[in-house]
DSSP file (Angstrom, degrees, kcal/mol; ACC not computed):
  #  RESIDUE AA STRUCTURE BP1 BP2  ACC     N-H-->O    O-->H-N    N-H-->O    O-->H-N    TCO  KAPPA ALPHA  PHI   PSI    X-CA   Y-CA   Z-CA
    1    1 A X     >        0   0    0      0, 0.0     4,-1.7     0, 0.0     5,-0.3   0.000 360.0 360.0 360.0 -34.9  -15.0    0.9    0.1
    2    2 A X  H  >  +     0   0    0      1,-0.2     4,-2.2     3,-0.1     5,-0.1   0.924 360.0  56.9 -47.6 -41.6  -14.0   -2.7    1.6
    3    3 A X  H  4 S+     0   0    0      2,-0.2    -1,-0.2     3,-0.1    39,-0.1   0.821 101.7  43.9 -81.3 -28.8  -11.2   -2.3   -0.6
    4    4 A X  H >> S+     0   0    0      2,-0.2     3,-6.4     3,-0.1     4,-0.8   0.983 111.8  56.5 -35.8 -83.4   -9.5    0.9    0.4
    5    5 A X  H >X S+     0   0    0     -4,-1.7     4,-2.5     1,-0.3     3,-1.4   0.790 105.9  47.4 -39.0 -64.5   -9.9    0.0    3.7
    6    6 A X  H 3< S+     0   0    0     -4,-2.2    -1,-0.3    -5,-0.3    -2,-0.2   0.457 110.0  62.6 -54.7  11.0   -8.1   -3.1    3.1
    7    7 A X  H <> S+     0   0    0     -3,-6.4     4,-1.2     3,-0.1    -1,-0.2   0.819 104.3  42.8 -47.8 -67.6   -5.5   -0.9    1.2
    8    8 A X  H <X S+     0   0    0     -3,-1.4     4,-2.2    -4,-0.8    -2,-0.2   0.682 105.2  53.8 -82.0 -20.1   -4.6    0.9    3.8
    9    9 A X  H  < S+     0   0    0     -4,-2.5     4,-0.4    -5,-0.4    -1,-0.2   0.497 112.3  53.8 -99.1  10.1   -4.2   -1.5    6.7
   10   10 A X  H >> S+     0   0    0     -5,-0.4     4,-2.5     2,-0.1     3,-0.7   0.859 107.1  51.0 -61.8 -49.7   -1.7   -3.4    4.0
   11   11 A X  H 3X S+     0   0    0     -4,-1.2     4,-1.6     1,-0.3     5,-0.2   0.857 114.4  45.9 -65.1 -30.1    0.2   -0.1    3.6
   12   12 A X  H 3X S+     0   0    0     -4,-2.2     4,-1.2     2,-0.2    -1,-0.3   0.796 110.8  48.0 -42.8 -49.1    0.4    0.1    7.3
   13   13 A X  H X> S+     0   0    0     -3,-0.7     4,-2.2    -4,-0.4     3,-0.6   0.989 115.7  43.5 -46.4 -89.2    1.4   -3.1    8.0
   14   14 A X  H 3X S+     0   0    0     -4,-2.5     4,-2.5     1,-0.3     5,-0.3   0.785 117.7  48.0 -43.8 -45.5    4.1   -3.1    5.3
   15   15 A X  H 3X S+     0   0    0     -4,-1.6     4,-1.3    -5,-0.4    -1,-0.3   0.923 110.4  48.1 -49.6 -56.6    5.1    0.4    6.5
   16   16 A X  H XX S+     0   0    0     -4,-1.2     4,-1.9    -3,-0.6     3,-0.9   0.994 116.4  50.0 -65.6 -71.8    5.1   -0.7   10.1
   17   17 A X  H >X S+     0   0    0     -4,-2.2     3,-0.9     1,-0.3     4,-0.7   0.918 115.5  38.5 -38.5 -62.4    7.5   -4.2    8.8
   18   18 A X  H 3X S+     0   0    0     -4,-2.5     4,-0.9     2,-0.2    -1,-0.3   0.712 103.7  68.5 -87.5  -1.6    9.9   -2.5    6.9
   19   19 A X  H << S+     0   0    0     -4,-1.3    -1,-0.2    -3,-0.9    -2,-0.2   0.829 117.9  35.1 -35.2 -53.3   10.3    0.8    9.7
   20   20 A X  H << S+     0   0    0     -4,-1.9    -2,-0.2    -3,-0.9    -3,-0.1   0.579 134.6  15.5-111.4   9.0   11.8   -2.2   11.9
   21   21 A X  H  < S+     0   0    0     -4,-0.7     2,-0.6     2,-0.1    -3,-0.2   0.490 100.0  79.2-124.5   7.9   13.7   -4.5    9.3
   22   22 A X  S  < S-     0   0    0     -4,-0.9     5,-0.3    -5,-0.3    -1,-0.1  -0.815  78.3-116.9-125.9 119.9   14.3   -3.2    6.4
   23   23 A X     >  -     0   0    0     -2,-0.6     4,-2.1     3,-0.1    -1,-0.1   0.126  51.7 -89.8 -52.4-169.7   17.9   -0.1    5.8
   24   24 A X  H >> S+     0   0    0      1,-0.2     4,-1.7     2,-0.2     3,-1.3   0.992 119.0  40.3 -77.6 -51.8   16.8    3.1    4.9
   25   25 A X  H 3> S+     0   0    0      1,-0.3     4,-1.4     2,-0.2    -1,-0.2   0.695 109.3  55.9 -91.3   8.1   16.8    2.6    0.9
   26   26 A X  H 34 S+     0   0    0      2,-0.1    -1,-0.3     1,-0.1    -2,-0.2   0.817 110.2  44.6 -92.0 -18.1   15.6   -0.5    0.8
   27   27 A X  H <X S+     0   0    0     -4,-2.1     4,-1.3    -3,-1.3    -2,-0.2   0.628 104.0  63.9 -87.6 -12.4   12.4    0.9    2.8
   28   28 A X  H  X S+     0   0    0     -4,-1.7     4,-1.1     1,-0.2    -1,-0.1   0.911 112.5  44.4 -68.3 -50.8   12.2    4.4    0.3
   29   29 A X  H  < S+     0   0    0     -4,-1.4     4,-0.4     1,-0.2    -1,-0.2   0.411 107.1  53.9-106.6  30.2   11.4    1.5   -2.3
   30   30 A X  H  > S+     0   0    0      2,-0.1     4,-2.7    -3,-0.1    -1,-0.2   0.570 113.8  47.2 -90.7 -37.0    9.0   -0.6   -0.3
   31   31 A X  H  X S+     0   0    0     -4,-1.3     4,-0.8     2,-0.2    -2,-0.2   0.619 102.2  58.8 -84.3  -1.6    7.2    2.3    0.2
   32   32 A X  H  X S+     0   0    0     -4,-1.1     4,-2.1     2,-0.1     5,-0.4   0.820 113.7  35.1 -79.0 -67.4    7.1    3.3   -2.8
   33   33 A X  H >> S+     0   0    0     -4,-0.4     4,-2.2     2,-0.2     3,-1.1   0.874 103.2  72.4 -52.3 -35.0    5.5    0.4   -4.2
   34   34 A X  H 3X S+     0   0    0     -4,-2.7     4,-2.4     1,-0.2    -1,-0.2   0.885 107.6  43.7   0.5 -74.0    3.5    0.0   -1.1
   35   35 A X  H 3< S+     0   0    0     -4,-0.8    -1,-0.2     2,-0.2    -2,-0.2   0.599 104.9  51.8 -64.2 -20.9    1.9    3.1   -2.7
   36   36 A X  H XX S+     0   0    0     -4,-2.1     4,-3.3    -3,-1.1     3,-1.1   0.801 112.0  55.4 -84.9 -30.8    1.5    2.4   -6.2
   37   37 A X  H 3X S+     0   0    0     -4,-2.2     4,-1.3    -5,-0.4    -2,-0.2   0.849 108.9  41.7 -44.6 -48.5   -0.2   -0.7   -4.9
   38   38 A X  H 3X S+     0   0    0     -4,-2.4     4,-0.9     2,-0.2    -1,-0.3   0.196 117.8  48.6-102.6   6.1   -2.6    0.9   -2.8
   39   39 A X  H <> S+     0   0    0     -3,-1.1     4,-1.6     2,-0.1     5,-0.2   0.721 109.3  53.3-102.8 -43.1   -3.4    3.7   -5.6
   40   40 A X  H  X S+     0   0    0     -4,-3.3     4,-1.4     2,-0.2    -2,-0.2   0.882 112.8  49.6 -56.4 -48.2   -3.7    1.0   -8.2
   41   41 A X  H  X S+     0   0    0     -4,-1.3     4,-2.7     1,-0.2     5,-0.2   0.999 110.7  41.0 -45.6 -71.5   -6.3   -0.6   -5.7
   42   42 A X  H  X S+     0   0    0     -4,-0.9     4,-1.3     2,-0.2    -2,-0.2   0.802 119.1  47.1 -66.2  -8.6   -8.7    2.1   -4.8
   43   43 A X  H >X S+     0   0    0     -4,-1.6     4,-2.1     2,-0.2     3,-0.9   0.948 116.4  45.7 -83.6 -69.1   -8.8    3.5   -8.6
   44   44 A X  H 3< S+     0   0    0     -4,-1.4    -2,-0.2     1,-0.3    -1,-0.2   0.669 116.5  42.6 -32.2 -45.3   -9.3    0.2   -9.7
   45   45 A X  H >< S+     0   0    0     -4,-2.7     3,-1.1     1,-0.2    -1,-0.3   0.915 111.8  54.9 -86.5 -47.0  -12.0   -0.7   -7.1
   46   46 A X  H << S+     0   0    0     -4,-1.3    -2,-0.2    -3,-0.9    -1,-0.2   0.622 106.0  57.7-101.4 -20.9  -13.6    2.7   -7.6
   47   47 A X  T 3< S+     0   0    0     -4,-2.1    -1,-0.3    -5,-0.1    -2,-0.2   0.219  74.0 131.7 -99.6  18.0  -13.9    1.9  -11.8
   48   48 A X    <   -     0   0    0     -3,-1.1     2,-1.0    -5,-0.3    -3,-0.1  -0.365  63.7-107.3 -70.2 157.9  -15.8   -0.9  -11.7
   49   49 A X              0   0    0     -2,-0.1    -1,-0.1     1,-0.1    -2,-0.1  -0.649 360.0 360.0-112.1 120.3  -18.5   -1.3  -13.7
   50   50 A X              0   0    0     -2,-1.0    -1,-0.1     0, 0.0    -2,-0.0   0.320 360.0 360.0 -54.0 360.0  -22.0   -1.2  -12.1
């Protein structure tokens, strides 16, 4: 659960950065990774083995 939450306030962050520096396509594919990142986390975090 620690890690989702630390998921999301990356994708925020990074959302928030490139919102104010980044042109328009360069921010479509920050966020795009942004997102695979933070999907790759919580699945990843959520299959560990107990």
């Amino acid at each position: 659960m620690r890690c989702a939450a630390w998921a999301l306030l990356l994708t925020a962050t990074m959302l928030t950065a490139s919102a104010e520096m980044a042109k328009a396509e360069e921010t479509r594919l920050l966020i795009i990774i942004t997102l695979l990142l933070r999907t790759v986390i919580i699945y990843s975090s959520k299959n560990l083995p107990t």
